[in-house]
C-alpha positions as CSV (number, residue, x, y, z in Angstrom):
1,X,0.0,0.0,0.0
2,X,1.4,3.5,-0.7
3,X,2.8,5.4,2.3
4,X,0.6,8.0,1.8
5,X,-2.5,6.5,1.2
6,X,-1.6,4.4,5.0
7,X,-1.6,7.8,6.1
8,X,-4.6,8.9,4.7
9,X,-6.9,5.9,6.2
10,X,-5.4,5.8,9.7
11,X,-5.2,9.9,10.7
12,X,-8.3,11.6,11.7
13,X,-9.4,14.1,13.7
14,X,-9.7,14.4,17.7
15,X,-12.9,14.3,19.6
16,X,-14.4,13.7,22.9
17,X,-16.6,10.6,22.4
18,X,-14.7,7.9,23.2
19,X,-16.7,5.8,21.8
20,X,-16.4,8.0,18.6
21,X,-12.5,8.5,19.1
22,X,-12.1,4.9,19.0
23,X,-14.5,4.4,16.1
24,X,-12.6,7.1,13.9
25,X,-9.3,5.5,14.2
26,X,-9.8,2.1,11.6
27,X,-6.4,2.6,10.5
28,X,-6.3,0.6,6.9
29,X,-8.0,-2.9,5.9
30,X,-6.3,-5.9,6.0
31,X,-5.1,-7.6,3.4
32,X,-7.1,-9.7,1.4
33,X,-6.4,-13.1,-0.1
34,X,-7.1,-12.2,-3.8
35,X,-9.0,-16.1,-4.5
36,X,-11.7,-15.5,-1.8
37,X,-15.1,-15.2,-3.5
38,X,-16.2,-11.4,-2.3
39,X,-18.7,-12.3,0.1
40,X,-15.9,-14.4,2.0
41,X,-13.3,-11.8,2.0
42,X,-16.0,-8.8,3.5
43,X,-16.8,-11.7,6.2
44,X,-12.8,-11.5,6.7
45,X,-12.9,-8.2,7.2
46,X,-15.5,-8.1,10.0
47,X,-14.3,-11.5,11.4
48,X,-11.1,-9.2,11.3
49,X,-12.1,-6.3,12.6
50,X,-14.2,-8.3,16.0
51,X,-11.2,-9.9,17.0
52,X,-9.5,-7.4,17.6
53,X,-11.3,-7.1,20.9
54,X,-10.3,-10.0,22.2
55,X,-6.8,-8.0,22.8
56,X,-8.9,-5.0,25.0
57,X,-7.8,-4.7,28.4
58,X,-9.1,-1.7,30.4
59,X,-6.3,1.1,31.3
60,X,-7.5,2.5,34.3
61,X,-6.6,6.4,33.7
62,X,-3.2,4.9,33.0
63,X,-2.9,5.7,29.6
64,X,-1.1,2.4,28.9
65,X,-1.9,1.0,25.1
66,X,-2.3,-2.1,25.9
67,X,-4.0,-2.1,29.4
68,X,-3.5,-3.7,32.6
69,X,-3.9,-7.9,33.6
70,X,-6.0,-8.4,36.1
71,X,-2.5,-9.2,37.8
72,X,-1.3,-5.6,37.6
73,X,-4.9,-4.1,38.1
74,X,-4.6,-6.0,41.5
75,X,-1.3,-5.2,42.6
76,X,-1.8,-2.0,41.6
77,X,-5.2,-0.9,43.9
78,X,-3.7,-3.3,46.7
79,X,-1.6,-1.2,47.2
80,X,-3.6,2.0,47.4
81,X,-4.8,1.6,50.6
82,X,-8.7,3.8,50.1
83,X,-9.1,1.1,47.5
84,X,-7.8,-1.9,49.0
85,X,-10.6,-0.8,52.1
86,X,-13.5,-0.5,50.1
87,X,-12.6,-4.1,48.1
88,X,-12.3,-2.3,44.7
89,X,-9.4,-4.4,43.9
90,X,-11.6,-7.7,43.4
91,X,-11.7,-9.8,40.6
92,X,-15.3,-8.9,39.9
93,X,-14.1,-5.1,39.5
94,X,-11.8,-5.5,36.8
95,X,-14.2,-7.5,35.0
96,X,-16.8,-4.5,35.6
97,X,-14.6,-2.2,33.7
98,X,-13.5,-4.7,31.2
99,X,-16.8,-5.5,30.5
100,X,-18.0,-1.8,29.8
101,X,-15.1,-1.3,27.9
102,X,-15.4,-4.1,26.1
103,X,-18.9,-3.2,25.1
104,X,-17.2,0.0,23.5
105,X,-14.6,-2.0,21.9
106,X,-17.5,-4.3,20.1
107,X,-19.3,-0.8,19.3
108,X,-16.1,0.7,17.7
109,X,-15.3,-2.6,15.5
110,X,-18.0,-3.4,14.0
111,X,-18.0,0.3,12.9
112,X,-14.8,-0.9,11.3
113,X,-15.6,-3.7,9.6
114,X,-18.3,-2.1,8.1
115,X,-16.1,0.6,6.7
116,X,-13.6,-1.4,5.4
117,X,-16.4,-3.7,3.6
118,X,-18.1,-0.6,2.1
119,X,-14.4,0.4,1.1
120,X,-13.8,-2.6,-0.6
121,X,-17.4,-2.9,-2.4
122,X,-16.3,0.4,-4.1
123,X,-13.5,-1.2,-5.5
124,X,-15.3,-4.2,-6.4
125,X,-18.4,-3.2,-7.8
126,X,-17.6,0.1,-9.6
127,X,-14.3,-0.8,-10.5
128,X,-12.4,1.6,-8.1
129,X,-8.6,1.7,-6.7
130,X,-7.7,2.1,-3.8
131,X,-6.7,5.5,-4.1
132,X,-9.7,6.2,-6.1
133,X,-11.8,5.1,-3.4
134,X,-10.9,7.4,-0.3
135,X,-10.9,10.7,-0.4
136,X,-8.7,12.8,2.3
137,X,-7.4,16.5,2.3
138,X,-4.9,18.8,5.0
139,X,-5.7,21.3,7.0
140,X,-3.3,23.4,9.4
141,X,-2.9,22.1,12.6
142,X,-0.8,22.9,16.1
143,X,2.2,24.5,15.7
144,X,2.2,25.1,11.6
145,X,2.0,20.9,11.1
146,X,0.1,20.1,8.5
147,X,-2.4,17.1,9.1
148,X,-4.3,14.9,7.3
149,X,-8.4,14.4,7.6
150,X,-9.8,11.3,5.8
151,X,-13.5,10.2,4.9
152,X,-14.5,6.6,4.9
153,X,-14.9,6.7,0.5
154,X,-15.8,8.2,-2.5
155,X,-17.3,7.9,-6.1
156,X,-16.0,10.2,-8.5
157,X,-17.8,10.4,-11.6
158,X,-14.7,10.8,-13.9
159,X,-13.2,7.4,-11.9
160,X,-15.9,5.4,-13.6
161,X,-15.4,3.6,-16.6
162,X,-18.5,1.7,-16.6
163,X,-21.2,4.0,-18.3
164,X,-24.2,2.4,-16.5
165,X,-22.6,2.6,-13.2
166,X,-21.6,6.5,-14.1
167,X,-25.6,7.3,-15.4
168,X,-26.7,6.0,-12.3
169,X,-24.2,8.2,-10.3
170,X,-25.1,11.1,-12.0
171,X,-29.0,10.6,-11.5
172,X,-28.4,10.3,-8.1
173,X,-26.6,13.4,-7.6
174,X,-29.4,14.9,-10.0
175,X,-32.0,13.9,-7.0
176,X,-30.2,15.0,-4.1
177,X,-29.8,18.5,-5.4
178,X,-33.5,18.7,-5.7
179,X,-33.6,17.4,-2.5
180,X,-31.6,19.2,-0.6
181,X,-31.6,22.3,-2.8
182,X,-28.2,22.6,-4.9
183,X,-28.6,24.3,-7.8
184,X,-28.3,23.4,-11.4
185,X,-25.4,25.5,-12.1
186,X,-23.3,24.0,-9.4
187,X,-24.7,20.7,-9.9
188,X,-22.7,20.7,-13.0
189,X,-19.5,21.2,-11.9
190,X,-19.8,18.9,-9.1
191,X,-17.2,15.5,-9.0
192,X,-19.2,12.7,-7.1
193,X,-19.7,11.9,-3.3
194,X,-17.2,11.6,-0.2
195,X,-18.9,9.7,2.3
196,X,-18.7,9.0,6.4
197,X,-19.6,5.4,7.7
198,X,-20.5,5.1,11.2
199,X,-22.1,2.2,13.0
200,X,-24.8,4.5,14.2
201,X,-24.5,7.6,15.8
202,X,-24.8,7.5,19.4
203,X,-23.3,10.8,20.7
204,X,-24.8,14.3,21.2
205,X,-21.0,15.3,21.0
206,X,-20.9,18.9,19.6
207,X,-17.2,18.9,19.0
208,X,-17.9,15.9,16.5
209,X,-20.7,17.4,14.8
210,X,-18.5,20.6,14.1
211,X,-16.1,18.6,12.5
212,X,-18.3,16.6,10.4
213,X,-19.9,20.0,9.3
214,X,-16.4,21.4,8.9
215,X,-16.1,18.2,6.4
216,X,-19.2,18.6,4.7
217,X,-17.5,22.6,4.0
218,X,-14.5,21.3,2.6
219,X,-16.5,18.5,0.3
220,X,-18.6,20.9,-1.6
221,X,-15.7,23.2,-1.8
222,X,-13.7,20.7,-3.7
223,X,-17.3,19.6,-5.4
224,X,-18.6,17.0,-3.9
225,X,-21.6,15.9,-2.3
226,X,-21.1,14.7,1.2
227,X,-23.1,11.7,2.6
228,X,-23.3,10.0,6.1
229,X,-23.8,6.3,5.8
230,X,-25.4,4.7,9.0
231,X,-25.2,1.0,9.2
232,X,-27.5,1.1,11.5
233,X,-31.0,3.3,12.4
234,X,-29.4,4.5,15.3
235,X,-29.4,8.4,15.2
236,X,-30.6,11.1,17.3
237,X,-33.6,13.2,15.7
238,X,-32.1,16.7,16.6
239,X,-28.2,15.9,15.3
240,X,-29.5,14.4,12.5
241,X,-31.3,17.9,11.8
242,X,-28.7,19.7,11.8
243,X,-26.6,17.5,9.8
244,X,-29.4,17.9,7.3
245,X,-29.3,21.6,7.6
246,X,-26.0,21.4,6.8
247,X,-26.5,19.7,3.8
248,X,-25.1,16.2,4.6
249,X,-27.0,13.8,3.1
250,X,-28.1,11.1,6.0
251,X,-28.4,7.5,4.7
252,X,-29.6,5.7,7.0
253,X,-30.1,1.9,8.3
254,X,-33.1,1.1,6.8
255,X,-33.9,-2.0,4.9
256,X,-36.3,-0.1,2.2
257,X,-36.8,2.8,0.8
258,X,-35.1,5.7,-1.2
259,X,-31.4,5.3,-2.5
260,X,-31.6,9.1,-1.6
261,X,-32.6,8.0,1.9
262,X,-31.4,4.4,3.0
263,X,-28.3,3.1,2.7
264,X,-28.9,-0.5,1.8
265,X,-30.8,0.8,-1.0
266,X,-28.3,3.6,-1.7
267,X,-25.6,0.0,-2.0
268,X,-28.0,-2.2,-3.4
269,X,-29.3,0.2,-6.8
270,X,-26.3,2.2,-7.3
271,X,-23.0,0.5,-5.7
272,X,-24.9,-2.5,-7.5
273,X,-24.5,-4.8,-4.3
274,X,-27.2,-5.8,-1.6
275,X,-25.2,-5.5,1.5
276,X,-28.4,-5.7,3.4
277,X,-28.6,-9.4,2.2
278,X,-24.9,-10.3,3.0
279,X,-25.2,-9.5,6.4
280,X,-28.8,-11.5,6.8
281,X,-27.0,-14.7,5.1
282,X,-23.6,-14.3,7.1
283,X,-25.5,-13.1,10.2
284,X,-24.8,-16.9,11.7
285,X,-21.0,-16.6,11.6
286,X,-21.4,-13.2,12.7
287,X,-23.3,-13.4,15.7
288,X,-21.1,-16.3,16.5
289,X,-17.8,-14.3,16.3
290,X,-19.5,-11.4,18.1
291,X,-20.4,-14.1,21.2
292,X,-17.1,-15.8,21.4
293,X,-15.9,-11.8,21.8
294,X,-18.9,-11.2,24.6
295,X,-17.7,-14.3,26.4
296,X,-13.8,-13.3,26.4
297,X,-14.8,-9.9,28.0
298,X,-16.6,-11.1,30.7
299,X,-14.3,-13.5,31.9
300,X,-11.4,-12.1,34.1
């Protein structure tokens, strides 16, 4: 993978959600075998993505990467004796916090996988690169350093080679700006869609919402349409407001319903895959996955 495209997929920007800090920061996909059929390599990338929280250990305001054991959790509140008095150096406290924190972990991954599988259905199914497929730009940051802020894809019209696939693109875009209002003179000019993925969106956090606005800026000044692509329904009324006032366009986890509005049906008619169906026929293996991770984190 190019150096700076590595950059590009693991830098993002800081926020006060943990659970949204954590989600941001997917860092790039895996690689894939290339002779796995499609649907068994975006398996591999959730499968992928879940395990990694069997390596979660809770830090304890330490600050550690990689957390404590339950061995240095206990020698450590031993030997504070406020702690040590009121018994929060049991066992059945550690596995408190790892269990809480573990529910984060699972929360933040399969935000993960999902990105990296819409990622790769780019590529696949519209005939994409890598590069092609992320979109990232700089902005100034402390002390003159230049960083780099990344969104989870993108569909540019002149990247597709496919006519069908680029119609469908364009008529779209064509509905959206009726929808939301862009008129026809910029609609002209404009490239294709950058897109967020989240999970859901479980956070009231201001700070994030100004950044993703802040995004949504910088996307139609470089011409493109910016879209937030919920895997899920889960979204609260008023931030999804004023995400719509300021003109992202909110796909959301709906099963039916407009391309302009859901995001299976946004992947199924114009990505040309039905993502909704993967996950119902791979549901099995991932539920198993997701309990074999539920049982590691509440074990001590």
């Amino acid at each position: 993978m190019p150096a700076n495209l590595e950059i590009a997929l693991s830098e993002e920007y800081e926020n006060t959600s943990e659970l949204d800090i954590l989600e941001e920061k997917a860092g790039p996909p895996p690689a894939l075998p290339p002779n796995l059929p499609k649907d068994e390599r975006y398996f591999l990338l959730i499968q992928t993505a879940l395990r990694k929280c069997l390596e979660y250990k809770p830090k304890f305001g330490k600050g550690r990467k990689e957390g404590l054991s339950l061995e240095q959790f206990t020698a450590m509140y031993s030997a504070d004796p406020f702690y040590h008095w009121f018994g929060i150096d049991s066992p059945l406290m550690y596995a408190a916090h790892k269990a809480a924190g573990g529910m984060t972990s699972i929360y933040r991954q399969i935000g993960i996988g999902s990105q990296w599988v819409f990622y790769q259905m780019l590529q696949d199914h519209l005939g994409l690169s890598r590069e092609q497929a992320i979109w990232s730009y700089k902005i100034d940051g402390a002390r003159g350093k230049q960083r780099t802020l990344t969104l989870d894809g993108r569909i540019a019209l002149r990247d597709l080679k496919n006519a069908e696939a680029r119609a469908k693109i364009q008529k779209w875009l064509a509905d959206i700006a009726a929808q939301i209002g862009i008129p026809n003179d910029t609609l002209k000019n404009i490239k294709g869609i950058v897109f967020e993925t989240r999970q859901g969106y479980k956070s009231k956090d201001s700070k994030r919402q100004n950044a993703d606005i802040a995004n949504a800026s910088k996307a139609y000044a470089n011409l493109y349409v910016p879209a937030l692509l919920l895997f899920s329904t889960q979204i609260d009324g008023d931030v999804a407001q004023r995400y719509r006032e300021s003109l992202w366009v909110l796909l959301t986890g709906t099963l039916q319903g407009a391309n302009t509005a859901s995001g299976y049906s946004f992947c199924r008619e114009i990505v040309g895959y039905d993502l909704a169906d993967f996950f119902t026929r791979y549901s099995p293996r991932i539920k198993s996955e997701v309990e074999d991770v539920l049982k590691a984190l509440l074990s001590t």
